[in-house]
C-alpha positions in Angstrom: -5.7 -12.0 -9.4 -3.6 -10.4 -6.9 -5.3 -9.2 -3.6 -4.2 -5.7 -2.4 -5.0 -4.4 1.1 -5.2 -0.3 1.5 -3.4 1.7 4.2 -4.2 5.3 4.8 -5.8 7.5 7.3 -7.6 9.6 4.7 -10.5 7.7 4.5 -11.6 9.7 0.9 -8.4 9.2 -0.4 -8.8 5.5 0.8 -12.2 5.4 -0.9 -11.3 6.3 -4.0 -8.6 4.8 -4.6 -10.1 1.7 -4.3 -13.4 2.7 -6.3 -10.3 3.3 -9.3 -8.8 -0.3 -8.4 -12.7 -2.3 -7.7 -13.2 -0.9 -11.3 -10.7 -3.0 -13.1 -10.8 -6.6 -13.8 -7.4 -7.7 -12.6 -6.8 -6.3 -8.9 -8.9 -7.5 -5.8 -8.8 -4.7 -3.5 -9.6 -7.1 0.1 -9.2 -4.1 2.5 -8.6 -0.7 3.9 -7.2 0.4 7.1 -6.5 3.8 8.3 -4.0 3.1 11.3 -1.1 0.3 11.7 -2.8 -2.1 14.4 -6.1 -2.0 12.0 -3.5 -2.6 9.0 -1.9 -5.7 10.6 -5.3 -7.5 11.9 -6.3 -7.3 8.3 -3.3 -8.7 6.7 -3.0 -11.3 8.9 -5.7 -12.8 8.4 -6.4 -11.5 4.5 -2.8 -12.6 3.3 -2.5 -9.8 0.4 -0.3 -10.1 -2.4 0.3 -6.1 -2.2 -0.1 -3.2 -0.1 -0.2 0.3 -0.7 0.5 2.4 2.1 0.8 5.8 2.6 3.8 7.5 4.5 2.2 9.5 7.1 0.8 7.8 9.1 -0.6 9.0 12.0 1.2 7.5 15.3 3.0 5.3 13.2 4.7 5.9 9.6 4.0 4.1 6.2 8.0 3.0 6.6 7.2 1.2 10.4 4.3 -1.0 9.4 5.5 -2.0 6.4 8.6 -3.6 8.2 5.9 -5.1 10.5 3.7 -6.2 8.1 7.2 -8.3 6.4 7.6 -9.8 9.4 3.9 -11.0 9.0 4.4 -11.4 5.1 7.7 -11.4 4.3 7.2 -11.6 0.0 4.3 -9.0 0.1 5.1 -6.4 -2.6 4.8 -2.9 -0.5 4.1 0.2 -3.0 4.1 4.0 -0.6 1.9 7.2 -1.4 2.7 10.5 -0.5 1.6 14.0 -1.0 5.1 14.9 -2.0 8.2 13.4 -2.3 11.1 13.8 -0.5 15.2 12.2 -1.0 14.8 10.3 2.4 11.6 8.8 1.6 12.9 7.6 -1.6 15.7 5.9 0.0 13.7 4.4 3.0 11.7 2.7 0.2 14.3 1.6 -1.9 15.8 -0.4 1.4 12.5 -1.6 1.8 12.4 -3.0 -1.5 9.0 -1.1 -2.3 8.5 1.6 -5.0 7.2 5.3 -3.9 4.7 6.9 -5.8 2.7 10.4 -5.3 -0.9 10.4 -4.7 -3.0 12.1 -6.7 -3.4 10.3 -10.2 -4.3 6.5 -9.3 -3.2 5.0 -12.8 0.9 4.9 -11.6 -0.6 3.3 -8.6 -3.0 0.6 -11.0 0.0 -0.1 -13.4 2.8 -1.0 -10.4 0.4 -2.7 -9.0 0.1 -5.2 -12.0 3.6 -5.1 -12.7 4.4 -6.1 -9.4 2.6 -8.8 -8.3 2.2 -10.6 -11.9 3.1 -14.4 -11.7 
């Protein structure tokens, strides 16, 4: 079962999302953070398969600690939110490896997820 940690200052948004995820049978959400330096502590010592950060940030962007977080975890799968998508988002995730989604509707989020991190 692949372990997922949460990054985002909204702390509803935060919540629910992983109410959505805690409801299936196939995703362990071990985490939430709303700022980088809370987002690092926890996934150095949780180890999570996947992250899903969102790309503001506040004193800090979704972009900056998912580099930092690679350094920590170099094969974690990384999978941005955003309110609304923009052309140099898309590409900052793409060199990142990660996949860009929009908030809102948490199913995209559920289903790259699992397509992600399946071994």
């Amino acid at each position: 079962m692949p372990t997922v940690l949460l990054i985002d200052d909204d702390a509803v948004y935060r919540g629910a999302l992983r109410a959505f995820l805690d409801a299936t049978y196939d995703i362990d959400v071990v985490g939430g953070a709303g700022n980088a330096d809370e987002a690092l502590a926890i996934a150095e010592r949780m180890r999570p398969d996947a992250v899903v950060v969102d790309v503001a940030i506040p004193g800090s962007s979704g972009f900056e600690i998912a580099r930092r977080l690679r350094d920590v975890l170099p094969e974690v799968v990384v999978v941005f939110v955003t309110g609304s998508i923009e052309g140099r988002d898309t590409s900052r995730a793409e060199e990142l490896g990660a996949r860009l989604l929009l908030k809102g509707d948490p199913l995209p989020v559920e289903n790259t997820l699992r397509a992600l991190t399946r071994r």
